[in-house]
C-alpha positions in Angstrom: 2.3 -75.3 77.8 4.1 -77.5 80.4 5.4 -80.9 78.9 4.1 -84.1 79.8 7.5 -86.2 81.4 6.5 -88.2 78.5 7.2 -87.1 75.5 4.4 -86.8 73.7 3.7 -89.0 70.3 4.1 -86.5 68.0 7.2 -85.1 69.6 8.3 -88.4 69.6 7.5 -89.5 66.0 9.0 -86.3 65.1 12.5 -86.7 67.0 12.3 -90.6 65.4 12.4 -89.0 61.6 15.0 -86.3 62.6 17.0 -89.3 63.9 16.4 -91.4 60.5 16.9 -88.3 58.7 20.4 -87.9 59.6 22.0 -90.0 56.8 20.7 -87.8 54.4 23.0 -85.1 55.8 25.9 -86.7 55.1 25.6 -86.6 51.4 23.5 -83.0 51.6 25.5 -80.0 49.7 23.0 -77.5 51.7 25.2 -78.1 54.5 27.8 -76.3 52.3 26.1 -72.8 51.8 22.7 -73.6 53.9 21.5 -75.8 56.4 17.8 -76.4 56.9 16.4 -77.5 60.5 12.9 -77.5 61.4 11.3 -75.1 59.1 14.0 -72.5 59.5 17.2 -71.7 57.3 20.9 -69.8 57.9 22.3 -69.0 54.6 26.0 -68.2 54.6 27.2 -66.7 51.2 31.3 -65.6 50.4 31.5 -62.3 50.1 34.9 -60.8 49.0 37.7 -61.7 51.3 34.6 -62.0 54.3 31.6 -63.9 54.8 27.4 -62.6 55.0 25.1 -65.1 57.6 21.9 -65.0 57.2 20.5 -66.9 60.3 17.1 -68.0 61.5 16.6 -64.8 62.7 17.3 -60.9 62.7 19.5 -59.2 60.3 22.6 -60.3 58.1 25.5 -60.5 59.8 28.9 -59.2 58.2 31.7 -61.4 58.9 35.2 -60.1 58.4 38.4 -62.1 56.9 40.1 -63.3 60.3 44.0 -64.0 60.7 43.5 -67.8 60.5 41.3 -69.3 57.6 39.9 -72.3 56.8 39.7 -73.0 52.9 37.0 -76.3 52.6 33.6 -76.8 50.2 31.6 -75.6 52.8 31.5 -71.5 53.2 29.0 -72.4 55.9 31.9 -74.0 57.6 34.7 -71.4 56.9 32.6 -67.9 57.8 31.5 -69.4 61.3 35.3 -70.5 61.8 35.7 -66.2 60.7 32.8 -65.8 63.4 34.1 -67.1 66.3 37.5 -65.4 65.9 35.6 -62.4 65.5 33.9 -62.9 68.7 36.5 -64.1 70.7 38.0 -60.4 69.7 34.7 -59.3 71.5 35.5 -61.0 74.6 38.9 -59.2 75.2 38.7 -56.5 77.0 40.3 -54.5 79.2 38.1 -54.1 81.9 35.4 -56.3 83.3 32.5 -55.6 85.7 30.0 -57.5 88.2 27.2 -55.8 90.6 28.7 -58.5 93.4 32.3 -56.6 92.8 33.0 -53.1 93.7 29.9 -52.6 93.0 29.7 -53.0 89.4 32.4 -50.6 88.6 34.5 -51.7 86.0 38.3 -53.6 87.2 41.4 -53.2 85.5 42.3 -56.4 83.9 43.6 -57.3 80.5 41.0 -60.5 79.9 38.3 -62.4 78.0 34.3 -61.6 79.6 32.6 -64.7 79.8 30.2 -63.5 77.3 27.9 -61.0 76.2 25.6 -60.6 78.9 28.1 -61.7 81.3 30.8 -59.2 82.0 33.4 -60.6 84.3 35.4 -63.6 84.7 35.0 -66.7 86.4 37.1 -69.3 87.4 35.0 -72.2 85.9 34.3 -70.7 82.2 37.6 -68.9 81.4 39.4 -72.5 82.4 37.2 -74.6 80.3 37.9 -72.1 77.4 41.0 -72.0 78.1 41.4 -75.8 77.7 39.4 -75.9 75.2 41.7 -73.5 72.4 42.2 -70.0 74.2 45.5 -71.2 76.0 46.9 -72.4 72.5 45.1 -68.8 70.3 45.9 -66.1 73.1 48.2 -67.5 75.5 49.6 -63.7 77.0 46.0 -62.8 77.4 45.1 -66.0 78.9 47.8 -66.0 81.6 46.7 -62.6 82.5 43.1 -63.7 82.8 43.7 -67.0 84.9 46.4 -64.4 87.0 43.6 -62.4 88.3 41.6 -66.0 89.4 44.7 -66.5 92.0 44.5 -64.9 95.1 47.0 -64.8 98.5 45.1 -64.9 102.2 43.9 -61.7 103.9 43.0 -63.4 106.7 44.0 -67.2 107.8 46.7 -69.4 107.1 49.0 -70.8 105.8 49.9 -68.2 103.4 50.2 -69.1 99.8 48.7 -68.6 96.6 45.4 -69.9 96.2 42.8 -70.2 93.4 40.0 -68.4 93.3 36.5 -70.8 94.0 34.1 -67.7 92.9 30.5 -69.0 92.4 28.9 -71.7 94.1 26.0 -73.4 96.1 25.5 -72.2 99.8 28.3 -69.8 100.3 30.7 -71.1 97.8 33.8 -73.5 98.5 34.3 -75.8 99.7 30.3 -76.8 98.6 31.2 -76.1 95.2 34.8 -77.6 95.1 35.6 -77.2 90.8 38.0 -74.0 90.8 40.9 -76.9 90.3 39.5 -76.7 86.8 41.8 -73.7 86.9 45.0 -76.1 86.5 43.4 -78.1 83.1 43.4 -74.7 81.9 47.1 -73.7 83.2 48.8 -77.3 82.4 48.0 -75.8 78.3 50.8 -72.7 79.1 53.3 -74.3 80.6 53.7 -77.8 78.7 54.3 -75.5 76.0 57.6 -74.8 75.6 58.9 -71.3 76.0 61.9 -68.8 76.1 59.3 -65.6 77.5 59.9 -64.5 80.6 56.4 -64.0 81.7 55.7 -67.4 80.5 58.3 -68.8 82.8 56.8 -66.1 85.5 53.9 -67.7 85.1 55.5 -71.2 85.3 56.3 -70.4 89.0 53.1 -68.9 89.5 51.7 -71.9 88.6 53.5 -74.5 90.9 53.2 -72.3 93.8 49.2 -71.8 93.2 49.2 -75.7 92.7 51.1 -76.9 95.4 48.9 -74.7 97.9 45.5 -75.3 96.3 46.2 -78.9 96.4 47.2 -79.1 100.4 44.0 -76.7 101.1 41.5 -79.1 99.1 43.4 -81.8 100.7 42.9 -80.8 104.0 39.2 -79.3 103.6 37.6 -81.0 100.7 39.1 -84.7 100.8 37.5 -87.5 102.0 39.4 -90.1 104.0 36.4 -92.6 104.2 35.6 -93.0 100.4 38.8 -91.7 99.5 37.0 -88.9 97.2 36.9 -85.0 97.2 33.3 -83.8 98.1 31.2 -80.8 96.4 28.7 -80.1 93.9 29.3 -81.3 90.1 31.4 -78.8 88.1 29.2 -76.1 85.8 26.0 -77.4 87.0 25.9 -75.7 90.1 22.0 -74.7 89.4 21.1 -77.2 92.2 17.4 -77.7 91.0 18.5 -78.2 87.4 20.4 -81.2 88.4 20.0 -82.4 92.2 17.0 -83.6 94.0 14.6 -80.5 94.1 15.1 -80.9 98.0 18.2 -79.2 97.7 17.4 -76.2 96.5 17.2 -74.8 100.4 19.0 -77.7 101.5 22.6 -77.9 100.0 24.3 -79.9 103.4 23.9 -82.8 100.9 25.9 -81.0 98.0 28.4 -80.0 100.0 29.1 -84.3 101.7 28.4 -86.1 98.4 30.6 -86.6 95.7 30.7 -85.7 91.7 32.7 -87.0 89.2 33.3 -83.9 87.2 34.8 -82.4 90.1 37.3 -86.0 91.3 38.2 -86.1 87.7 39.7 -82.4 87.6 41.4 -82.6 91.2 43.0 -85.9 89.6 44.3 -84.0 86.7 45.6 -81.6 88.6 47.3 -84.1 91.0 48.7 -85.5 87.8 49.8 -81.8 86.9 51.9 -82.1 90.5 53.3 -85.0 90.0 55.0 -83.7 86.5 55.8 -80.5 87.8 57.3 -81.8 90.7 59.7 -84.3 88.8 60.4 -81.3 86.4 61.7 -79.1 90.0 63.0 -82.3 91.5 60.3 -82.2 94.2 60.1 -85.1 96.7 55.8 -84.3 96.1 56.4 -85.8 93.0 55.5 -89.1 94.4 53.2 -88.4 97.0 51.6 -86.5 94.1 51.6 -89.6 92.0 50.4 -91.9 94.9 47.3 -89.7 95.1 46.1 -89.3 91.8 45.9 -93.3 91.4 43.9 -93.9 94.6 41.8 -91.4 93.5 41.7 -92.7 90.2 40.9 -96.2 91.7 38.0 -95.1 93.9 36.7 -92.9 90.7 36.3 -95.8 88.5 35.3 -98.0 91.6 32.3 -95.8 92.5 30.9 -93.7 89.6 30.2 -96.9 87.4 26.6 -98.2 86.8 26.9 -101.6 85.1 23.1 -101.9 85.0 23.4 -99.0 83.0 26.5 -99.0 81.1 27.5 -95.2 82.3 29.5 -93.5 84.8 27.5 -92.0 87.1 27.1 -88.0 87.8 27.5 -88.0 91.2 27.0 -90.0 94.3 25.8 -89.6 97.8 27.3 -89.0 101.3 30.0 -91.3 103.0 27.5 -92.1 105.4 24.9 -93.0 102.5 26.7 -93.6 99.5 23.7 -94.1 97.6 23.8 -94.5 93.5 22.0 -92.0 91.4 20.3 -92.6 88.1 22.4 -88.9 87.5 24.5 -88.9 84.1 25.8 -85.9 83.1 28.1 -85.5 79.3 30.5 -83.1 80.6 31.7 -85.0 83.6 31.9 -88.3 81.4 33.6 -86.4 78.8 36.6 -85.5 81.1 36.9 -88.8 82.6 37.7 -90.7 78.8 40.0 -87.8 78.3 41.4 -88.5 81.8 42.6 -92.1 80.5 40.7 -93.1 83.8 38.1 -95.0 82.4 39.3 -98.4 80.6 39.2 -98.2 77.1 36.4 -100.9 76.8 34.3 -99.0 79.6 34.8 -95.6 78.2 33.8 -96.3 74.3 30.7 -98.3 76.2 29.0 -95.1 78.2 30.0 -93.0 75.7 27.9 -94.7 72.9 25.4 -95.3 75.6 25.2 -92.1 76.2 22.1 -90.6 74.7 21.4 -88.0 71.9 18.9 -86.5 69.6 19.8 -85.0 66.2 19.8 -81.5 67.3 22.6 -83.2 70.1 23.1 -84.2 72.9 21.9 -83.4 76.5 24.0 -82.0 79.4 22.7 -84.3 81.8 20.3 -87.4 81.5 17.6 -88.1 82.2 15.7 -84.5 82.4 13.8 -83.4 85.2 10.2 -82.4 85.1 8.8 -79.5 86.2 11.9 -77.7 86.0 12.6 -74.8 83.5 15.6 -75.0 80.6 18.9 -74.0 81.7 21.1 -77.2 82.1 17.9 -79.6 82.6 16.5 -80.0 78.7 19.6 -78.5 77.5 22.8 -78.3 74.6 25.7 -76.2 75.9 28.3 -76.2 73.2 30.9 -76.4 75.2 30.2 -79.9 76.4 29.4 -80.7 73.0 32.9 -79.7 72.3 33.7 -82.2 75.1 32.0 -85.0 74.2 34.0 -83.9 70.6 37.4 -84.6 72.4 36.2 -87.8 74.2 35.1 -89.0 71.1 37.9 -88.9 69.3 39.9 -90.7 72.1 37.1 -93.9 71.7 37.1 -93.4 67.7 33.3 -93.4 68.3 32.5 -92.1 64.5 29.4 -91.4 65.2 29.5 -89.0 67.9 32.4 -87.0 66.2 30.2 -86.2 63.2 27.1 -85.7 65.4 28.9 -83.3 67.6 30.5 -81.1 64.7 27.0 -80.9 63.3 26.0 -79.8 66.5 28.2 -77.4 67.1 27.7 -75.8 63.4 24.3 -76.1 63.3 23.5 -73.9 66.3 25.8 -71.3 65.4 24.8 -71.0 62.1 20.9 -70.9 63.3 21.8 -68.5 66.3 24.2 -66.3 64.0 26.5 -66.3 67.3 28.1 -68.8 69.7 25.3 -69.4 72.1 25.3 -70.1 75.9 23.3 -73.2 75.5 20.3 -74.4 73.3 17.3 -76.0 74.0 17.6 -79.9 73.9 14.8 -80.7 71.1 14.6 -77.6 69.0 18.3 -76.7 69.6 16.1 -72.9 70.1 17.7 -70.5 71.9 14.5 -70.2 73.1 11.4 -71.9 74.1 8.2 -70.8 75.5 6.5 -72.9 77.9 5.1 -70.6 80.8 7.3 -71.6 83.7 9.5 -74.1 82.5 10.4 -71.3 79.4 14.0 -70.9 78.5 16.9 -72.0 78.7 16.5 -69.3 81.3 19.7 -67.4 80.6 21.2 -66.9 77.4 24.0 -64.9 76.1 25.6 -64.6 72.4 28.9 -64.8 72.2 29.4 -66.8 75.1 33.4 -67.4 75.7 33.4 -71.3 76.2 30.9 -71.6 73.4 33.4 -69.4 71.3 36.3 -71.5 72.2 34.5 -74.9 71.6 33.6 -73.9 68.1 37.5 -72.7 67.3 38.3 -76.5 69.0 36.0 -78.1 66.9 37.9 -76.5 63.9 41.4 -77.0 65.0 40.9 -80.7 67.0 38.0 -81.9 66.2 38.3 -81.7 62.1 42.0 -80.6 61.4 43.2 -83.0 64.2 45.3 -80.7 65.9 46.7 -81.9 69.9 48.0 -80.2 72.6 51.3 -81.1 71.4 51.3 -79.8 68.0 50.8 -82.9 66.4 48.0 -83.5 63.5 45.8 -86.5 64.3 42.6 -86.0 62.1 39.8 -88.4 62.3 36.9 -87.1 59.8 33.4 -89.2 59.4 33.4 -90.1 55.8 29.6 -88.8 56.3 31.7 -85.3 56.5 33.2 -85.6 53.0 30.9 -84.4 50.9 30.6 -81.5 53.5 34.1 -80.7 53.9 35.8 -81.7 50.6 32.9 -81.4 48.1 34.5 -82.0 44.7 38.0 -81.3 45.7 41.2 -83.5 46.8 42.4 -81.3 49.8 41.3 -78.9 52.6 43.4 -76.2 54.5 43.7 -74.9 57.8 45.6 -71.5 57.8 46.9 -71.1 61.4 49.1 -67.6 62.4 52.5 -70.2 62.5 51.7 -73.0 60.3 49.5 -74.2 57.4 48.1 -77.4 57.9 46.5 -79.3 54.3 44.3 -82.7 54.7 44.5 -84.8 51.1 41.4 -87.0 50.4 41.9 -90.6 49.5 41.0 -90.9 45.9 38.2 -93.4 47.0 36.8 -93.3 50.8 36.2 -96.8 51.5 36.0 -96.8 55.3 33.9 -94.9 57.5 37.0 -92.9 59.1 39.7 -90.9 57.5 42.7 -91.2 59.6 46.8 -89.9 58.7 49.1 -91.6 56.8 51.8 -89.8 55.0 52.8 -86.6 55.7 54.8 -83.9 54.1 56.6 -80.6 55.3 57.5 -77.5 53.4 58.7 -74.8 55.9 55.4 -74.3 57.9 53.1 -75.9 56.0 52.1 -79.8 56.6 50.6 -81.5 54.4 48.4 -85.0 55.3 47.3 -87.6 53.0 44.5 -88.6 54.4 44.1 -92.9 54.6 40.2 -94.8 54.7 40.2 -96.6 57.6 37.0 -99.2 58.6 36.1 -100.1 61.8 36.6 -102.9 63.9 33.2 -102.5 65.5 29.6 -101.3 64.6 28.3 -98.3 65.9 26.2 -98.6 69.0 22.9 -97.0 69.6 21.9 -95.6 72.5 19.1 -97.2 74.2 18.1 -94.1 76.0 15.1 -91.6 75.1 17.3 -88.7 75.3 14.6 -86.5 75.9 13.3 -88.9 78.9 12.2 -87.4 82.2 12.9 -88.6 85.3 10.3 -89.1 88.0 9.7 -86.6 90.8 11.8 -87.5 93.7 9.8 -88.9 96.5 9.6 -87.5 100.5 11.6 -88.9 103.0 10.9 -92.5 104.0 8.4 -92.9 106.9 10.2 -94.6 110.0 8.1 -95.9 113.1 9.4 -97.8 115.9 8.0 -100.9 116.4 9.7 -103.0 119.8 13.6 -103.7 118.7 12.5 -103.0 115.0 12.1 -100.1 112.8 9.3 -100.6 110.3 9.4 -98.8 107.2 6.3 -98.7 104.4 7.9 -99.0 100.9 5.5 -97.3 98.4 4.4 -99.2 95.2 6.5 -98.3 92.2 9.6 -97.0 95.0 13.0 -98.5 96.2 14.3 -98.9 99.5 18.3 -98.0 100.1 19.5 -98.8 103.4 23.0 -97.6 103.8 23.7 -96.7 100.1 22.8 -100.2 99.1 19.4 -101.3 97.1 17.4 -103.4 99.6 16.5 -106.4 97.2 13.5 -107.8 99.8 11.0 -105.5 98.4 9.0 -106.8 96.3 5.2 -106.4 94.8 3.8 -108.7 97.6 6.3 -107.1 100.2 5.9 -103.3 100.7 7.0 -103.7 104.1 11.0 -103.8 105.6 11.9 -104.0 108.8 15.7 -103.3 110.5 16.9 -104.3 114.1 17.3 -101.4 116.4 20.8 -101.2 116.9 23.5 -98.2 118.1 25.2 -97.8 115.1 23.6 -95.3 112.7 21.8 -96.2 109.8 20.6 -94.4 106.8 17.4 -94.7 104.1 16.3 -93.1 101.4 13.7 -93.9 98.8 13.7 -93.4 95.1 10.6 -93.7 92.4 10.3 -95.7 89.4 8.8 -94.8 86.2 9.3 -96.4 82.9 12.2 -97.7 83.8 13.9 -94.6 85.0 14.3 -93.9 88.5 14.1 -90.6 90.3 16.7 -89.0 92.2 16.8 -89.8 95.7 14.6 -88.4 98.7 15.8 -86.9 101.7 17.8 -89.3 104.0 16.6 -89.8 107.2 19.2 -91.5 109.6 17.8 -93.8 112.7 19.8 -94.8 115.6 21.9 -93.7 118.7 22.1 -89.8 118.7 24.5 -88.6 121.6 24.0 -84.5 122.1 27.1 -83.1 123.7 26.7 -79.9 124.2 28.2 -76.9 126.8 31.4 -74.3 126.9 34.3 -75.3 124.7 36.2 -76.9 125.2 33.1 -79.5 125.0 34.1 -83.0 126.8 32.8 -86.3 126.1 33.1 -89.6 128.1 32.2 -92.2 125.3 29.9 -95.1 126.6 32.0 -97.7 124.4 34.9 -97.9 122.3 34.1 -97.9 119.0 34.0 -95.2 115.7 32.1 -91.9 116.0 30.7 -89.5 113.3 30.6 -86.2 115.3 28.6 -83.1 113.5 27.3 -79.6 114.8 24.0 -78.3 114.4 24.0 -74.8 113.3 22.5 -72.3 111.8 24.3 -69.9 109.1 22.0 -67.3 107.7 25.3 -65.1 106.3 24.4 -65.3 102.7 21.9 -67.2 100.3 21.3 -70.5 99.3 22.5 -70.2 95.6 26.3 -67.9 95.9 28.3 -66.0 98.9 31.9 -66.7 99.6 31.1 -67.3 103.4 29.9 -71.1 103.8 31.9 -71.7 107.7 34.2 -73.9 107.8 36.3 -75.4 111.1 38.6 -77.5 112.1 36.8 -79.9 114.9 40.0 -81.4 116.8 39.3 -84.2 119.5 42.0 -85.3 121.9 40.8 -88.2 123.1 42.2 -90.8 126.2 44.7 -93.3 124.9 45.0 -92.2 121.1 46.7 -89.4 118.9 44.7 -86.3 118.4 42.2 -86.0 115.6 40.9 -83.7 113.1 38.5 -82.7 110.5 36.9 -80.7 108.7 33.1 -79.2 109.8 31.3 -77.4 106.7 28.2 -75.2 107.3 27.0 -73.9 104.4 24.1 -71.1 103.7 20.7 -72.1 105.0 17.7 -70.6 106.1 16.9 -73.4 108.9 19.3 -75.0 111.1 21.3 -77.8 109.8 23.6 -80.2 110.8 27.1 -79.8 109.3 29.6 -82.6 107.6 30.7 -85.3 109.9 34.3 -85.8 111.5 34.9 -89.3 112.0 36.9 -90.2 115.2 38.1 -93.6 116.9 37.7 -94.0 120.5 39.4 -96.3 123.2 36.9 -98.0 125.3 36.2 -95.6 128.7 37.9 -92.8 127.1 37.2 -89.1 127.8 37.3 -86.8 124.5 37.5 -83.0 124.7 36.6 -81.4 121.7 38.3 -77.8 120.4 37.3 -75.8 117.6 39.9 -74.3 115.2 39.4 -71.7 112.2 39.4 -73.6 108.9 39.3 -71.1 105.7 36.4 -70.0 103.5 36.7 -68.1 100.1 36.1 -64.7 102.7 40.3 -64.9 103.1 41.1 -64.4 99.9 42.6 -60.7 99.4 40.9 -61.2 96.0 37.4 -61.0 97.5 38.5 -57.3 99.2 36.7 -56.1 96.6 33.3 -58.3 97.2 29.9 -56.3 97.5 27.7 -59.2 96.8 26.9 -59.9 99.9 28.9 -60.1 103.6 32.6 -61.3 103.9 34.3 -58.5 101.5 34.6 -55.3 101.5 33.6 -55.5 105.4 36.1 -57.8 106.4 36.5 -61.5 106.1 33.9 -64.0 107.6 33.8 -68.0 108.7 31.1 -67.7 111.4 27.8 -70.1 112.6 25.8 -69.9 115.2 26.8 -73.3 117.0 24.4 -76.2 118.7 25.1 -79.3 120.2 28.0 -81.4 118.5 26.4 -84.7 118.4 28.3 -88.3 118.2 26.7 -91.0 116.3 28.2 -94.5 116.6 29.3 -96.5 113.6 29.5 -99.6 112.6 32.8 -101.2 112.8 34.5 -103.1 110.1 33.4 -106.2 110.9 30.2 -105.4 110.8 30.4 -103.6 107.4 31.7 -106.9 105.7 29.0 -108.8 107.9 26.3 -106.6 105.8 27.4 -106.9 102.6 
């Protein structure tokens, strides 16, 4: 049965008492052996040295002792802590396998598979789990793993060591732009301190695969207008999950706008450059440095909502900059780990960020008439996440709400799930077409390593650095501590013991005195009361968005282009809201003028507003079209976006490794030469490709050359690609060209004028 957008009175009265109910956990001793959620129970019982869960479902499961061991009240909380050690020995194998490499046969490598029913390894989920607690459990099997995500060129140049962008919208990178994520997971192994020589092999490895990654993205995926990197949102790359449903055969808009999961990581890893480069000496370092705070500028400059007190999950093109009523926890989550965000700002979206008891969505609001996957969705690794972030802001709340969270679904499940559905925290839910979440796998790697963080950092405290900083609820007490005075976290080089106060009079227990004797540290644990009250979310968690609308109608009326607002829609004119629409005027008109201009529209529902339409740009189109190279006599000085149409029919809309990319140089009358970068991603239909802006003198001739950019088709690593074309056949960065065309801009006087 489809769901209304609305939830339903039942569903909500329902979601209201599991909200209310939630105090009640805190003082609950089911949550010890037992917990109880929506008419179903896990049972976990001690058994010997091991552990027996008895979850929602199926059989009992056996769990082993492990070689680290928590010792609290709750056996609940101590045999899953057993279980996902036990399942991260699962994941390591020694050979992995995907039908879109050599086709399906297994590969040599000495790795982690990204879960049960997912046996290889990709860029985006052994990083995250890497970050999350595999680089500080496993780190020799974690530099192998992240070893075989780098990659030297086949084909192109410059030579280097690159990393590996493997899945993505439209023919992969530059589209999908993420695989920098690789570096959050690397800067874990070499901050460490070490006298192994592969560690310091891999030190190297590192700084050369960073230094090269960095000038390619530079050069292919940066934006010198808005001073962003463009490409899709990092791990939601399921484009009608998240992004208008236009895009789902349409992903030219993915691959211009910008997200600010995927900013956020290219900033930490311009951050990593900067330190390794002081570290080697490197006159990078400040260049490096320079970067990373202009990005970090224009992140916090563009992402914000005010109106809505969040960071926003990604934003349109540089030509139509456009806010979306997108949020997304995972994104928001890095940023406050970042140190981006201002502390104010960042403990502000995150306690506006919504939730439900069973926890809290991936992105917000939900889209209708789309199944579960990310949209209606818990994925415990961005629970974990949120975990971290929270613990930066000290919001209380959140902590014990994501622990919960986490336990809860592993203890239902009797496994480290993929992902959850967002209400029932199910792993499954059956609603005809919109059933799921669509995929599913136990034992899923990131899932694995967020429940091991949310042991080790989230409850125990423990930081990158070694350092214990635990910040537990006091709702957690009666959980964790029961009737004793201390718990214990037995780690394979150091024993870590948390002391209650003898009364907890605060809502936080935070360290005060430690102790050491040889490898075991013991902390007295000190009540601490907040400054602040806990916030509520305003926002239905569940909420649905609106359907985005079509296209804005445009007719041309004299000097003026009339356009018919829609009751209940907004008008954006070049990515700003136009405020003269209102319920008595329906109606806008704009002068005709040469310099382009760009509209979309977007509903509004209960307060909610959809994602955007398509954007339909009006103005001065000039077609330039013939042999290359292609020359151009400009009919006034001024700034020029100039794109291609093309066609690229070399892979499909949703993965591939050949999206074309060039290097569109125009040597123009009076000035330097200029360059940028063309994309031309996967598309049934022809398209018109990402925009190089260029300034030209006034009665200038420009002659346009094209030059072989780099696609993911280069990398020696994709040799072995049978997924589609571009591998084993050879490398591929190939469109069928049209007409480049040159749209005027408006100058910066004009900008300001608007505004």
């Amino acid at each position: 049965m489809r769901r209304s957008p609305r939830l339903a009175p039942a569903i909500a009265l329902a979601i209201a008492c599991l909200v209310s109910a939630g105090s009640a956990f805190a003082g609950d001793a089911a949550w010890r052996d037992s917990i109880a959620w929506q008419g179903a129970t896990a049972r976990m019982q001690a058994d010997g040295d091991g552990w027996r869960l008895r979850p929602k479902a199926g059989d009992a499961i056996d769990i082993p002792a492990q070689p680290m061991k928590t010792d609290t009240a709750s056996p609940m909380f101590d045999g899953l802590f057993a279980l996902a050690q036990a399942e991260l020995s699962k994941a390591q194998v020694e050979a992995i396998s995907d039908n879109a490499y050599d086709n399906g046969r297994p590969i040599p490598c000495s790795c982690f598979e990204t879960g049960e029913k997912w046996r290889y390894v990709w860029t985006r989920d052994l990083s995250f789990a890497a970050d999350l607690s595999l680089a500080k459990l496993r780190p020799e099997r974690t530099r192998s793993a992240l070893r075989f995500k780098l990659s030297d060129l086949r084909a192109g140049a410059p030579q280097g060591t690159y990393v590996v962008q493997d899945t993505g919208s439209g023919g992969s990178w530059p589209i999908s732009s993420d695989r920098v994520v690789w570096f959050l997971a690397a800067r874990g192994l070499v901050d460490a301190p070490s006298a192994d020589a592969d560690a310091k092999r891999f030190n190297d490895e590192v700084w050369h695969a960073l230094t090269d990654t960095l000038a390619q993205d530079r050069a292919f995926v940066f934006d010198g207008e808005t001073g962003l990197y463009r490409g899709e949102t990092s791990f939601l790359d399921w484009r009608e999950q998240s992004y208008p449903r236009w895009t789902a055969d349409d992903v030219a808009f993915i691959a211009q706008s910008f997200a600010l999961s995927t900013n956020v990581l290219h900033y930490e890893a311009l951050r990593l450059g900067e330190r390794k480069a002081r570290e080697r000496g490197d006159v990078r370092a400040e260049d490096y440095a320079k970067q990373a705070q202009a990005l970090a500028t224009q992140i916090e400059r563009r992402f914000w909502r005010e109106d809505r007190g969040l960071y926003m999950s990604y934003i349109g093109t540089a030509s139509h900059p456009v806010p979306f009523e997108a949020y997304d926890l995972l994104g928001l989550s890095l940023l406050i780990d970042s140190g981006i965000a201002p502390e104010a700002r960042a403990r502000r979206a995150l306690a506006t960020y919504p939730m439900l008891d069973s926890g809290s969505p991936v992105i917000w609001p939900q889209q209708p008439g789309i199944a579960i996957y990310h949209n209606r969705a818990i994925w415990p690794f961005v629970s974990a996440y949120s975990l971290r972030a929270a613990r930066k802001v000290n919001d209380i709340a959140r902590i014990e709400h994501e622990v919960r969270s986490i336990l809860r679904g592993a203890a239902l499940a009797g496994s480290n799930m993929e992902n959850y559905e967002l209400v029932t925290q199910a792993v499954h839910v059956d609603e005809g077409a919109l059933s799921g979440p669509v995929v599913n796998s136990p034992r899923q790697l990131w899932s694995v390593a967020g429940y091991l963080a949310m042991v080790m950092e989230g409850v125990f405290g423990l930081e990158p650095d070694g350092s214990v900083a635990p910040k537990i609820p006091s709702t957690l007490v009666p959980m964790l501590f029961g009737q004793r005075d201390r718990i214990s976290l037995r780690l394979p080089d150091r024993d870590i013991v948390l002391v209650r106060p003898a009364k907890t009079e605060g809502d936080l227990l935070v360290a005060g005195r430690r102790e050491r004797d040889g490898s075991r540290e013991t902390v007295q644990l000190v009540a601490h009361r907040s400054a602040t009250k806990a916030a509520t979310s305003p926002l239905d968690a569940a909420a649905f968005a609106p359907a985005s609308p079509d296209a804005p109608s445009i007719v041309q009326s004299g000097s003026r282009w009339i356009i018919n607002v829609p009751v209940n829609h907004r008008l954006y004119v070049d990515g700003a809201l136009r405020s003269d629409v209102s319920p008595q005027v329906r109606t806008v008109q704009l002068p005709q003028q040469d310099a382009q201009q760009c509209v979309s529209l977007a509903r509004v529902e209960h307060g909610i507003e959809s994602l955007h339409s398509p954007t339909r740009c009006i103005g001065v189109d000039i077609a330039i079209d013939g042999a290359w190279p292609r020359t151009w006599r400009a009919p006034k000085a001024g700034r020029y976006a100039v794109s291609a149409d093309f066609t690229n029919t070399h892979g499909p809309i949703n993965t591939g490794i050949t999206a074309a990319v060039k290097t569109l140089v125009a040597a123009c009358d009076g000035v330097e030469e200029q360059h940028g970068t063309l994309v031309m991603p996967h598309g049934a239909a022809r398209q018109r490709s990402s925009a190089v802006v260029v300034d030209v003198p006034a009665g200038a001739t420009c002659r346009f050359t094209l030059r072989d950019g780099v696609n993911m088709s280069y990398l020696t690593h994709n040799a072995r690609y049978t997924g589609g074309v571009g591998g084993i056949d050879g490398p591929l960065n190939d469109a069928t060209l049209g007409a480049l065309y040159a749209v005027p801009l408006r100058t910066a006087q004009q900008e300001n004028s608007a505004r």
